[in-house]
TORFI-658241 format. One record per atom (N, C-alpha, C, O): residue number from 1; residue in one letter; atom name; x, z, y. Coordinates in pm, 1 decimal. Layout:
BEGIN
r titor=NUM&dopa=A&roti=CA&east=X&up=Z&north=Y
...
END
This chain:
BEGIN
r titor=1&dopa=X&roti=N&east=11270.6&up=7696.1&north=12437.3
r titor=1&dopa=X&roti=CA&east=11136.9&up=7641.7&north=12442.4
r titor=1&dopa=X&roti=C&east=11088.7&up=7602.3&north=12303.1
r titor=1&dopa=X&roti=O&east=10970.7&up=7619.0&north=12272.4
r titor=2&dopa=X&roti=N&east=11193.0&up=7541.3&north=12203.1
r titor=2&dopa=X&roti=CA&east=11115.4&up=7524.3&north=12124.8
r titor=2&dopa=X&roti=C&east=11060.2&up=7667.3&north=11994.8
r titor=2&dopa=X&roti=O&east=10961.1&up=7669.1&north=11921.8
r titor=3&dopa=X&roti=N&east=11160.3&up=7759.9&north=12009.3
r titor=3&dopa=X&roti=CA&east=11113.7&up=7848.9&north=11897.4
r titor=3&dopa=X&roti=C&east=11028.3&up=7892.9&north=11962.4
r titor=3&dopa=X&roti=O&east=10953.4&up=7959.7&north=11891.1
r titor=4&dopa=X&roti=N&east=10969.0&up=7889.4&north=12161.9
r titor=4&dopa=X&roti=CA&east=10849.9&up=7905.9&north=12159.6
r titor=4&dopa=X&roti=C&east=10722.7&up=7872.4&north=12084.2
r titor=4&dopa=X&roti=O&east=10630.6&up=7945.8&north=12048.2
r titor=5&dopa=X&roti=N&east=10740.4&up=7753.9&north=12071.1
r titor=5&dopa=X&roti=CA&east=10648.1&up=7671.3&north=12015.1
r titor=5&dopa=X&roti=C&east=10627.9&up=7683.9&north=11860.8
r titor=5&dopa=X&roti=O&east=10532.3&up=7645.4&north=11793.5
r titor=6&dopa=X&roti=N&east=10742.4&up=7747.8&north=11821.7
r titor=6&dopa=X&roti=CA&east=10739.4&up=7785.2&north=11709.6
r titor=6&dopa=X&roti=C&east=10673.7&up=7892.0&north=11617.6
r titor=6&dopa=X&roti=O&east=10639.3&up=7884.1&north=11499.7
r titor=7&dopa=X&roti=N&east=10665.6&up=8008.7&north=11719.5
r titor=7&dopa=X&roti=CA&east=10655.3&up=8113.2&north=11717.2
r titor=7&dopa=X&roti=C&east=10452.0&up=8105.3&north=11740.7
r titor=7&dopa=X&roti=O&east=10370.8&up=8180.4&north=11686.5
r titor=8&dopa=X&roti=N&east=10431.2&up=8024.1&north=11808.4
r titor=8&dopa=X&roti=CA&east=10327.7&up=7998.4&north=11867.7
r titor=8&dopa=X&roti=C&east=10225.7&up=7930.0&north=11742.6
r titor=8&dopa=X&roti=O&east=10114.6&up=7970.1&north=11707.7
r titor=9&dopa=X&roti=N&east=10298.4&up=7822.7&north=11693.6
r titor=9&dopa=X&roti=CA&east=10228.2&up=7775.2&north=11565.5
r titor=9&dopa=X&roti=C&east=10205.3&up=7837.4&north=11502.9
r titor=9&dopa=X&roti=O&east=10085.1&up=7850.9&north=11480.1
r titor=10&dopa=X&roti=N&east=10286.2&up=7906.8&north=11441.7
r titor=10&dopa=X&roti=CA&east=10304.7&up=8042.7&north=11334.0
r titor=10&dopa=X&roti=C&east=10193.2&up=8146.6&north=11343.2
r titor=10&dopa=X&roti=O&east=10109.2&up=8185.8&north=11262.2
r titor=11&dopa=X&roti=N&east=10220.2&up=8176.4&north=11464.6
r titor=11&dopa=X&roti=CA&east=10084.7&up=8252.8&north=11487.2
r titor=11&dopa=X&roti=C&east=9958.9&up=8240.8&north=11478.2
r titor=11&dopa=X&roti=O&east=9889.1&up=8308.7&north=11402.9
r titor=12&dopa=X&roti=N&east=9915.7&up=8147.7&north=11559.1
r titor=12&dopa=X&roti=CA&east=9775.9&up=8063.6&north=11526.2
r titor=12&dopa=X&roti=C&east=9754.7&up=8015.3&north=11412.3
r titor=12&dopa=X&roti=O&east=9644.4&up=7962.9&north=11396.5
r titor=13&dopa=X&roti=N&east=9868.1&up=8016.4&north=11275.6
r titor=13&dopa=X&roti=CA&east=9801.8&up=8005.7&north=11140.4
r titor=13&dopa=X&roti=C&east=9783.6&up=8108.9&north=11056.8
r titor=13&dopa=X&roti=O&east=9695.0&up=8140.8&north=10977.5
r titor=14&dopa=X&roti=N&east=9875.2&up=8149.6&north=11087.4
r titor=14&dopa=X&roti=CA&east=9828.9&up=8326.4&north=11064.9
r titor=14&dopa=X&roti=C&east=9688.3&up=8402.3&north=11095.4
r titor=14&dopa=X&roti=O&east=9611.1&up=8473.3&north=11030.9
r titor=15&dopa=X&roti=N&east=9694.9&up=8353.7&north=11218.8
r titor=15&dopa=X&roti=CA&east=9492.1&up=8345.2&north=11267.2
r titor=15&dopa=X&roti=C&east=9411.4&up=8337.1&north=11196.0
r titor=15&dopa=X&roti=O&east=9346.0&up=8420.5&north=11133.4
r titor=16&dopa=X&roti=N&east=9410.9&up=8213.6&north=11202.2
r titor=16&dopa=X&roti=CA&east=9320.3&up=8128.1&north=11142.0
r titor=16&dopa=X&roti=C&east=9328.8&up=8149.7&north=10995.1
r titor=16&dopa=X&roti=O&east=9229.6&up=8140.2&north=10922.8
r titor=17&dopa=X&roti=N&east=9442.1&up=8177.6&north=10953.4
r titor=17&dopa=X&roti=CA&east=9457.1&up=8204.9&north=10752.9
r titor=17&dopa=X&roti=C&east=9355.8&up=8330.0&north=10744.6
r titor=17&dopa=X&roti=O&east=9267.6&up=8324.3&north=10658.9
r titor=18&dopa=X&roti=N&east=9364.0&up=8451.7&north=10835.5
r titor=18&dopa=X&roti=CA&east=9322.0&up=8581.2&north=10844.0
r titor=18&dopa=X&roti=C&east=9158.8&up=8541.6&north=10881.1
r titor=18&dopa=X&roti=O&east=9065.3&up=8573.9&north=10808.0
r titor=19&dopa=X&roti=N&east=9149.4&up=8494.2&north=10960.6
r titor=19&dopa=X&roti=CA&east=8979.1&up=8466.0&north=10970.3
r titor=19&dopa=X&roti=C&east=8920.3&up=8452.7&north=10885.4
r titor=19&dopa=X&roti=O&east=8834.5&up=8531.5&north=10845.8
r titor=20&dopa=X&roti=N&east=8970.7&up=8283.7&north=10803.8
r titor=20&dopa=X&roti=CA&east=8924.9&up=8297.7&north=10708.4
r titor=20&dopa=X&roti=C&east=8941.0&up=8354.9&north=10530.8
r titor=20&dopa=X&roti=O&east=8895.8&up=8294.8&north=10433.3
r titor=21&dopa=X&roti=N&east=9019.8&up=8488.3&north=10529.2
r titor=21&dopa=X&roti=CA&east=9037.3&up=8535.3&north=10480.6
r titor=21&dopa=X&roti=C&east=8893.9&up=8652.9&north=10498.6
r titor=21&dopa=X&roti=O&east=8811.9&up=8680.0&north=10410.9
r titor=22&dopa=X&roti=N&east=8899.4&up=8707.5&north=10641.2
r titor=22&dopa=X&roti=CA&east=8761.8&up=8750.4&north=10667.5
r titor=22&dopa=X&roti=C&east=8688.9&up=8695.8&north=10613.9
r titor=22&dopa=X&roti=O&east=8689.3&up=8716.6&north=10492.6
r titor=23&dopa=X&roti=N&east=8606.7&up=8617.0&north=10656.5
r titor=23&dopa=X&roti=CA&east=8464.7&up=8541.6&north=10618.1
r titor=23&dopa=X&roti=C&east=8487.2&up=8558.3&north=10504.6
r titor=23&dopa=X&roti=O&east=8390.6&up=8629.4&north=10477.2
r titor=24&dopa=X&roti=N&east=8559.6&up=8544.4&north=10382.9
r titor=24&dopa=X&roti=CA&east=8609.7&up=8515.7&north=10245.4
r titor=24&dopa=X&roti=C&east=8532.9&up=8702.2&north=10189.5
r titor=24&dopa=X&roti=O&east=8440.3&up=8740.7&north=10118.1
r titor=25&dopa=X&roti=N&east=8628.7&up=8759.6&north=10265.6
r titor=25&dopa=X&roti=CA&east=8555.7&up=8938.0&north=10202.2
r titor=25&dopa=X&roti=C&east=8403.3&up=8966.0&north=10247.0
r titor=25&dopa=X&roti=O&east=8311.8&up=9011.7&north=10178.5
r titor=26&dopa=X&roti=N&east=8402.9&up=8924.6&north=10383.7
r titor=26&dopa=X&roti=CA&east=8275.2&up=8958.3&north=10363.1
r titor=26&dopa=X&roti=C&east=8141.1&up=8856.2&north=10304.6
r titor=26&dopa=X&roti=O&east=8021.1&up=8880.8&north=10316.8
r titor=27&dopa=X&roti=N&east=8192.3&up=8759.4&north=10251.2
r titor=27&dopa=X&roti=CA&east=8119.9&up=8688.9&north=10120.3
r titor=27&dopa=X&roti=C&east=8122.6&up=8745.4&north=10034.7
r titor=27&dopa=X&roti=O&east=8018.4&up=8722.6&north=9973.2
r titor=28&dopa=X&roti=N&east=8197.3&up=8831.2&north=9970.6
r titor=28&dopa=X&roti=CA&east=8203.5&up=8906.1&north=9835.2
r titor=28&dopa=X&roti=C&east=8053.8&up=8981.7&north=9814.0
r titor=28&dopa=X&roti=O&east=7962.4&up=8992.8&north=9895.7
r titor=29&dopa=X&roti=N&east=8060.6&up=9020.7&north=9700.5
r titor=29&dopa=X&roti=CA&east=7909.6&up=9140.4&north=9666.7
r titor=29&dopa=X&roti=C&east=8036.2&up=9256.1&north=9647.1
r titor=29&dopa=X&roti=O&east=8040.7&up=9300.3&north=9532.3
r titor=30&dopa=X&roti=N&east=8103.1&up=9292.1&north=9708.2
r titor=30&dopa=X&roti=CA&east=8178.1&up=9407.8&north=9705.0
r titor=30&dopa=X&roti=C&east=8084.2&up=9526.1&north=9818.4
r titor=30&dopa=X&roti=O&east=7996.4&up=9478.1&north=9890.2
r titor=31&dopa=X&roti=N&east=8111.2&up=9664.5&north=9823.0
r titor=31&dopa=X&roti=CA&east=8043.2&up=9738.1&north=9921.8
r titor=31&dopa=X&roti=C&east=8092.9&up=9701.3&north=10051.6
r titor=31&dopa=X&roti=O&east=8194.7&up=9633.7&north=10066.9
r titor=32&dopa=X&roti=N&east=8018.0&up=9747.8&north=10150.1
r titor=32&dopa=X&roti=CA&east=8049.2&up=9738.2&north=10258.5
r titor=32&dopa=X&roti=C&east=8213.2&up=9786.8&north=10348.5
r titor=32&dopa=X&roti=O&east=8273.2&up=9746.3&north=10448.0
r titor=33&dopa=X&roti=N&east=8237.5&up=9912.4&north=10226.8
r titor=33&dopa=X&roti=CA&east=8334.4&up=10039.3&north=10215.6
r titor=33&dopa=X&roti=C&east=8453.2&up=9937.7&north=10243.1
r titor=33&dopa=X&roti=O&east=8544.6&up=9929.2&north=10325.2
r titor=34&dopa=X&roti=N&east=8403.0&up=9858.0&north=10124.1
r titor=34&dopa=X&roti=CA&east=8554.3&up=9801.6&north=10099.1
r titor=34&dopa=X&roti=C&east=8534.8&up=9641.7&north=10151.5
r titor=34&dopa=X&roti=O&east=8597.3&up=9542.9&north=10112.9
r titor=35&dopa=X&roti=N&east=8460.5&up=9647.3&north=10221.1
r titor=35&dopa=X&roti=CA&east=8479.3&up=9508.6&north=10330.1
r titor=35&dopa=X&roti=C&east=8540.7&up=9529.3&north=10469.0
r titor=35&dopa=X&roti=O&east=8598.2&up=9454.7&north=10548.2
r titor=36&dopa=X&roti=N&east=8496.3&up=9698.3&north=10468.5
r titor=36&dopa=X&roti=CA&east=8574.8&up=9692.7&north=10631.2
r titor=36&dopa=X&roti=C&east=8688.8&up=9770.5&north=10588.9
r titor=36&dopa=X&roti=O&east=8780.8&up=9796.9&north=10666.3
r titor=37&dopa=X&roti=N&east=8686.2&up=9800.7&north=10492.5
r titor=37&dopa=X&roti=CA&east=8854.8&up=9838.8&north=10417.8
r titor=37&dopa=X&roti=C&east=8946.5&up=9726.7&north=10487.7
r titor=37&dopa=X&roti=O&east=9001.1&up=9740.6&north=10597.1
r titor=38&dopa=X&roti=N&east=8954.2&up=9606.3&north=10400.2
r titor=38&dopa=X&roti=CA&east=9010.5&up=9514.9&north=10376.7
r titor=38&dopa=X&roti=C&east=9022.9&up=9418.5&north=10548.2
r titor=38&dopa=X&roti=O&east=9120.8&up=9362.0&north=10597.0
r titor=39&dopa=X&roti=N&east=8861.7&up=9435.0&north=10609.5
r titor=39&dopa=X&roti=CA&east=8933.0&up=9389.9&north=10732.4
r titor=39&dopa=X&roti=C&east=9005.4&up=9515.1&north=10800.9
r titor=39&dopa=X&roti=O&east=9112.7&up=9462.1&north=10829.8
r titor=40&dopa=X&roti=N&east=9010.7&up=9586.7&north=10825.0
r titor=40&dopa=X&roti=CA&east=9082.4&up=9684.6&north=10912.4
r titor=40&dopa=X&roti=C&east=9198.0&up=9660.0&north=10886.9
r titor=40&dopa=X&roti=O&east=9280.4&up=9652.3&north=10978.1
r titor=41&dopa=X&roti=N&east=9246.5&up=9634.0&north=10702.6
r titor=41&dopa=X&roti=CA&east=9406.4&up=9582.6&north=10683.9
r titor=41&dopa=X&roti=C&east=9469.8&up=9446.0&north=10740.8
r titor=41&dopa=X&roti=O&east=9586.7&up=9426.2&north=10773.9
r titor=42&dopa=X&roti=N&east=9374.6&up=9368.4&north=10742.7
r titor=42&dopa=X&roti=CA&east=9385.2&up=9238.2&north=10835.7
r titor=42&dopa=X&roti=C&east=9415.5&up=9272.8&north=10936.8
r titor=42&dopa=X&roti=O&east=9516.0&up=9221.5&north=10986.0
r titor=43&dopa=X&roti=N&east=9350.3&up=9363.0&north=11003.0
r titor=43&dopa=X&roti=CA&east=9353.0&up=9359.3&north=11201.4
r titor=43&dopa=X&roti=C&east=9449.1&up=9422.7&north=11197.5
r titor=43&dopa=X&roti=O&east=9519.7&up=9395.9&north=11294.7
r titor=44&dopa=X&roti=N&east=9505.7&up=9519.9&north=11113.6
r titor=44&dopa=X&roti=CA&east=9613.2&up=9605.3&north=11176.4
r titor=44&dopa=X&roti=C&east=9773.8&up=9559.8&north=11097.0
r titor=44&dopa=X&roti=O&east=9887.6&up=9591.6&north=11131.6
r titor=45&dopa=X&roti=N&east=9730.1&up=9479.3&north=10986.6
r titor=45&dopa=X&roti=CA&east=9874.7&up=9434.6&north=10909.7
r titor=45&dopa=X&roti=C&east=9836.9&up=9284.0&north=10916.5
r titor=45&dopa=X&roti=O&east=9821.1&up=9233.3&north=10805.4
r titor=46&dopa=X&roti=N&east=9817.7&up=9195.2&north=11031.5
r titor=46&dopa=X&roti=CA&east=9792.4&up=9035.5&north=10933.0
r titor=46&dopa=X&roti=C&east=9862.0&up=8988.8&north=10854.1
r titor=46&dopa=X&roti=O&east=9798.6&up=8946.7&north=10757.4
r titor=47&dopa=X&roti=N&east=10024.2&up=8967.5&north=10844.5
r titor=47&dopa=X&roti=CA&east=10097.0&up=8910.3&north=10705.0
r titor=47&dopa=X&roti=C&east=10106.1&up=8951.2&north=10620.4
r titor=47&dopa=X&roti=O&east=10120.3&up=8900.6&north=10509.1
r titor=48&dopa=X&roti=N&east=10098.1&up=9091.9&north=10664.2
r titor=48&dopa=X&roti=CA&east=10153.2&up=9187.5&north=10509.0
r titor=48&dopa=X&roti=C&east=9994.5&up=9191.2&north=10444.0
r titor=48&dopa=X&roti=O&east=9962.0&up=9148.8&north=10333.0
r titor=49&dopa=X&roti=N&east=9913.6&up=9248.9&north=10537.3
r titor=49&dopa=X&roti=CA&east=9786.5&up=9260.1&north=10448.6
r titor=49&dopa=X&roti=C&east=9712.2&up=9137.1&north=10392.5
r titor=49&dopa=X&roti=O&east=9635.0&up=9134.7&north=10296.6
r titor=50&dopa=X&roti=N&east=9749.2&up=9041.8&north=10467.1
r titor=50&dopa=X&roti=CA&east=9707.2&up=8884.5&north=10385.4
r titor=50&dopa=X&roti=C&east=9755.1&up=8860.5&north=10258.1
r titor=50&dopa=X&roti=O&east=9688.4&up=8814.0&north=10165.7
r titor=51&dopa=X&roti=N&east=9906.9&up=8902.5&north=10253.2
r titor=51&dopa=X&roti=CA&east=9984.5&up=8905.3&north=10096.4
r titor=51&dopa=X&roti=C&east=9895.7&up=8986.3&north=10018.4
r titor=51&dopa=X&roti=O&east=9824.7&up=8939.4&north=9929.4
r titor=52&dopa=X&roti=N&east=9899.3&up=9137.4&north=10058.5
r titor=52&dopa=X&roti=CA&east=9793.8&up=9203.3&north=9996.7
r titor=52&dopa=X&roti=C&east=9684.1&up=9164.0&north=9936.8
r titor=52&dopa=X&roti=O&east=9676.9&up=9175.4&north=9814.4
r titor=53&dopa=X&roti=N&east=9612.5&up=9127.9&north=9986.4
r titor=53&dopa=X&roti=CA&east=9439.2&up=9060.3&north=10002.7
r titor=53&dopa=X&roti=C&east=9504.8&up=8996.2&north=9888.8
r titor=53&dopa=X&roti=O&east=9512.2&up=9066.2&north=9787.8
r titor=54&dopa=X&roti=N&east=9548.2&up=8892.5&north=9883.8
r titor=54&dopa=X&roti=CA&east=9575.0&up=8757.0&north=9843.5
r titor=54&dopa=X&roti=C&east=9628.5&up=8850.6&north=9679.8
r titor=54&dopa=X&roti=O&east=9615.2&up=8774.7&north=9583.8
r titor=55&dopa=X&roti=N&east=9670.0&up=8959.9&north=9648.0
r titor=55&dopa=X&roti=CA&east=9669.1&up=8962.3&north=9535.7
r titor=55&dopa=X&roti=C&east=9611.4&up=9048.2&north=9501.9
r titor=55&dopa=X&roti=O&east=9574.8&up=9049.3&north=9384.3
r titor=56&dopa=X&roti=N&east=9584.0&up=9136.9&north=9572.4
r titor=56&dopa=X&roti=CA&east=9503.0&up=9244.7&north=9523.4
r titor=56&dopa=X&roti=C&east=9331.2&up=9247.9&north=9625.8
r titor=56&dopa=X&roti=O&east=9291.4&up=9353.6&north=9674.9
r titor=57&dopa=X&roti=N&east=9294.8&up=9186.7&north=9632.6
r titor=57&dopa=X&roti=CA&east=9169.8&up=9147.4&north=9716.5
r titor=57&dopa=X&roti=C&east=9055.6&up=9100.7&north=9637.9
r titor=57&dopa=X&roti=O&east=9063.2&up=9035.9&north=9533.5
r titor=58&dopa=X&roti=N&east=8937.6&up=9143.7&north=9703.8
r titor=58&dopa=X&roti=CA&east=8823.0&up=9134.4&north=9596.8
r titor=58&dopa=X&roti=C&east=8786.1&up=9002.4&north=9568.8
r titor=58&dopa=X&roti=O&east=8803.9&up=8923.2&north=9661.3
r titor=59&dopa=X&roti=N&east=8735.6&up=8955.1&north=9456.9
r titor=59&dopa=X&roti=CA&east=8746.2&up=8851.8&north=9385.6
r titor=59&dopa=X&roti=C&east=8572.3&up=8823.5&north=9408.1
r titor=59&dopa=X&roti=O&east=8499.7&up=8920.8&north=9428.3
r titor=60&dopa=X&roti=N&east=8533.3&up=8729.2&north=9404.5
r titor=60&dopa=X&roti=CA&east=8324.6&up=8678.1&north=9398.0
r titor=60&dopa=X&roti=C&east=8316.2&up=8657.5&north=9515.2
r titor=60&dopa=X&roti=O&east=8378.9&up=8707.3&north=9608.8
r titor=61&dopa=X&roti=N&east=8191.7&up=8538.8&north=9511.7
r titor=61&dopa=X&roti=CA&east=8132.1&up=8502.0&north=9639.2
r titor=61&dopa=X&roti=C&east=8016.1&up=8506.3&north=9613.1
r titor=61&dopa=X&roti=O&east=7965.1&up=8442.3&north=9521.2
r titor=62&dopa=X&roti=N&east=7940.8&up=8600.9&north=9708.3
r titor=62&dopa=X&roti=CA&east=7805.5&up=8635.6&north=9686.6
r titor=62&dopa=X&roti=C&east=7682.9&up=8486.4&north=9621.3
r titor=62&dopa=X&roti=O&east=7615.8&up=8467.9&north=9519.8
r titor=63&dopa=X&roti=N&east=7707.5&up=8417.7&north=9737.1
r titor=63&dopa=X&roti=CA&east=7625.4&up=8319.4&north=9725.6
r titor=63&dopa=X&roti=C&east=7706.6&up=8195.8&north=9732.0
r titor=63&dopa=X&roti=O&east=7759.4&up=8148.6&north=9832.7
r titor=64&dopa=X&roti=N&east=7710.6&up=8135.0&north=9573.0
r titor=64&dopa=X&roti=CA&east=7799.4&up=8036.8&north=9561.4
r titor=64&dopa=X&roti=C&east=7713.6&up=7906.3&north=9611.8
r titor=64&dopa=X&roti=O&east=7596.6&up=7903.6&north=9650.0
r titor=65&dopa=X&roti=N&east=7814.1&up=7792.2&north=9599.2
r titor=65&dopa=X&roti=CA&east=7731.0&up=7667.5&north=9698.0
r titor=65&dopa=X&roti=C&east=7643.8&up=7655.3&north=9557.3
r titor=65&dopa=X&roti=O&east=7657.7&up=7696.4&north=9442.1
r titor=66&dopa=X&roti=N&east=7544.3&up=7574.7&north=9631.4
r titor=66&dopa=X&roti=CA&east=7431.2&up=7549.6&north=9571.8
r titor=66&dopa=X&roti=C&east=7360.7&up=7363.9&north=9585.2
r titor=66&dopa=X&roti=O&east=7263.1&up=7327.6&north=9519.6
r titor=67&dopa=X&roti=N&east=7419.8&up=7292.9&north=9660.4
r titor=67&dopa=X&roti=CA&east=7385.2&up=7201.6&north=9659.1
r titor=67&dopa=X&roti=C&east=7461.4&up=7110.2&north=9510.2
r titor=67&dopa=X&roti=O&east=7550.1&up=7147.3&north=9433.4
r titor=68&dopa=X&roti=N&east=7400.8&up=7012.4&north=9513.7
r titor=68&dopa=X&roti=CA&east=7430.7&up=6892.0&north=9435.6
r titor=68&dopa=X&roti=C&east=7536.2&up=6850.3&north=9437.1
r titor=68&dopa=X&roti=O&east=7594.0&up=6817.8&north=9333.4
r titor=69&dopa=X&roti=N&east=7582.7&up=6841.6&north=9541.7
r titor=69&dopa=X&roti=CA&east=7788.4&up=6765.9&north=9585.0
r titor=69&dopa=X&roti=C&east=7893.2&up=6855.7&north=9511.2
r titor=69&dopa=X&roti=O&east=7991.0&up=6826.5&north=9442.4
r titor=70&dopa=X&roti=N&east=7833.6&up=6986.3&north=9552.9
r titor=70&dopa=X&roti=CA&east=7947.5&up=7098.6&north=9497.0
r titor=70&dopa=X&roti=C&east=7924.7&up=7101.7&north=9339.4
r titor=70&dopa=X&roti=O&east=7999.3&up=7185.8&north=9289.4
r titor=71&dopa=X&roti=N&east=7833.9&up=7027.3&north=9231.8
r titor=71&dopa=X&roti=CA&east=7790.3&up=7101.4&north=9120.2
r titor=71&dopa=X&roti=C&east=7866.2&up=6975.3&north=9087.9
r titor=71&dopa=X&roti=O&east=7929.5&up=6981.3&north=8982.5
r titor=72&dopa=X&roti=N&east=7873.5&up=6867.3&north=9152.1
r titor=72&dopa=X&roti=CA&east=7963.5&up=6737.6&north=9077.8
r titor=72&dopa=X&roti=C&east=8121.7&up=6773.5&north=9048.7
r titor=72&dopa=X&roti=O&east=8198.0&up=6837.4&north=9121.2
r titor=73&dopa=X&roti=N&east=8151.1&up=6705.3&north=8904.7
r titor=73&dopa=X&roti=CA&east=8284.1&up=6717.7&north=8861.5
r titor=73&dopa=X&roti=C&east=8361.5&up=6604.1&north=8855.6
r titor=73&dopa=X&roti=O&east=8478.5&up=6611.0&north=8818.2
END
């Protein structure tokens, strides 16, 4: 029961790391090409292609924050 639970955590952060790893590419000003590149490697590799992403993955966010809170240092 418990490496159920284990196995179970693991997963759901893996999820959730990959989601927002999504949202993350398709923020980029990269093409579209290589936005559903990069998710298709998500959906079909999540750990391995997260390592991937994570070093070889497109870099910029289209529209950086813009309020006042985020410009404070």
């Amino acid at each position: 029961m418990d490496m159920t639970f284990f196995w179970t955590t693991v997963s759901v952060v893996v999820l959730v790391v990959d989601l927002w790893a999504m949202a993350s590419i398709w923020r980029t000003t990269k093409s579209a090409g290589t936005k559903i590149g990069w998710t298709i490697v998500l959906l079909v590799l999540p750990v391995i292609g997260l390592v991937i992403w994570g070093i070889a993955g497109p870099r910029g966010v289209a529209e950086p924050p813009t309020s006042e809170e985020h410009s404070k240092g």
